[in-house]
C-alpha positions in Angstrom: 11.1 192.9 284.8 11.1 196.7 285.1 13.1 199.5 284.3 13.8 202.8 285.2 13.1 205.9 283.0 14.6 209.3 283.5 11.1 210.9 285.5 11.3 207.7 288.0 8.0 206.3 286.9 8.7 202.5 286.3 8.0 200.7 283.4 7.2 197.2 281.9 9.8 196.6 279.0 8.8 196.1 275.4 9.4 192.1 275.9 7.2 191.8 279.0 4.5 193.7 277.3 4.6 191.7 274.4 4.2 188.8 276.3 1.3 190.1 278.0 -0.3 191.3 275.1 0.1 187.9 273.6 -1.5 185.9 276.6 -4.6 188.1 276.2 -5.0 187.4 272.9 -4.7 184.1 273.5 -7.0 184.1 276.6 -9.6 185.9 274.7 -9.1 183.1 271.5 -9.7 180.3 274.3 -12.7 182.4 275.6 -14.6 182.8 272.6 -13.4 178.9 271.6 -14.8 177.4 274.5 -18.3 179.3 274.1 -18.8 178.5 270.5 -17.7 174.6 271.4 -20.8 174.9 274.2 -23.3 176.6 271.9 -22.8 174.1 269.2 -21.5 170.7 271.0 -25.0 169.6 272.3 -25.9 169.6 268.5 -23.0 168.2 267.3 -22.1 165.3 270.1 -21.4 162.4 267.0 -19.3 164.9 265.2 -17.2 166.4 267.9 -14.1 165.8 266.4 -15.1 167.8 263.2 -16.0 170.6 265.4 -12.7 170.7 267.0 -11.0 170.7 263.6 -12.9 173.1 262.3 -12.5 175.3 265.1 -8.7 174.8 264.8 -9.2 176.1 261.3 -10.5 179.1 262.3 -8.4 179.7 264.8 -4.9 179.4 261.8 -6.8 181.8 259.8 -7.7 184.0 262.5 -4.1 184.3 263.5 -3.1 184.6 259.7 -4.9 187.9 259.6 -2.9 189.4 261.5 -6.0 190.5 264.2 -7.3 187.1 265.4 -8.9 188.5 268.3 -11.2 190.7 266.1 -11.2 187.7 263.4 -11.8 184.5 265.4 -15.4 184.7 266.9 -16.8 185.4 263.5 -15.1 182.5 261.9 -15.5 180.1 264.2 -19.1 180.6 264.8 -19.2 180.5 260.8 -17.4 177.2 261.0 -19.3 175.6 263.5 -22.6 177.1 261.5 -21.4 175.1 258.6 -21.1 171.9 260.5 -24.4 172.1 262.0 -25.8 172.3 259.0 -24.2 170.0 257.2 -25.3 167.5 260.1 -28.5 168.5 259.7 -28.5 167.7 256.1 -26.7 164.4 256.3 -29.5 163.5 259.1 -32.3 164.5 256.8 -31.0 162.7 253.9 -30.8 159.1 256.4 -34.1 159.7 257.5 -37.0 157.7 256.3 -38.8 160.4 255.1 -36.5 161.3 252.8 -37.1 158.9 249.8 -40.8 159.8 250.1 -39.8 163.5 250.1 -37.5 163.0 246.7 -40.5 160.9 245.3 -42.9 163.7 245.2 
């Protein structure tokens, strides 16, 4: 939809440039999702479901700020961060090294 302005010069109205604006924001939420899910699904295969709910998380808080665009990378990498290491903990408490470690 366009419309006319007194000069001639077209221009998008205020509801198609809202939509706009709100599929890039969204594109650029999907982006940064979908890289974060790469970087940190290999590690985190068994617990991919916790992943995605944590990356869901971040994403609600993101939009919550009111700039999830500048909010979203840095909480869903935090996220995923936190999984990973809690994974890594919950691995290294199963392994058999463990009692031997809490022993000394």
């Amino acid at each position: 939809m366009m419309t006319k302005i007194e000069d001639g010069k077209t221009q998008m109205n205020f509801g198609v440039r809202c939509v706009a604006s709100c599929r890039k924001i969204l594109a650029q939420i999907e982006s940064v999702r979908s890289q974060v899910a790469d970087e940190f699904r290999d590690r985190l295969e068994e617990h991919k479901h916790v992943l995605d709910l944590a990356l869901n998380e971040a994403e609600a808080l993101a939009w919550e700020s009111g700039y999830p665009q500048l909010f979203f990378p840095v909480l869903a990498t935090e996220k995923a961060s936190a999984i990973n290491h809690w994974h890594e903990r919950q691995r290294s408490l199963r392994s058999p090294i463990a009692p031997l470690l809490i022993a000394a």
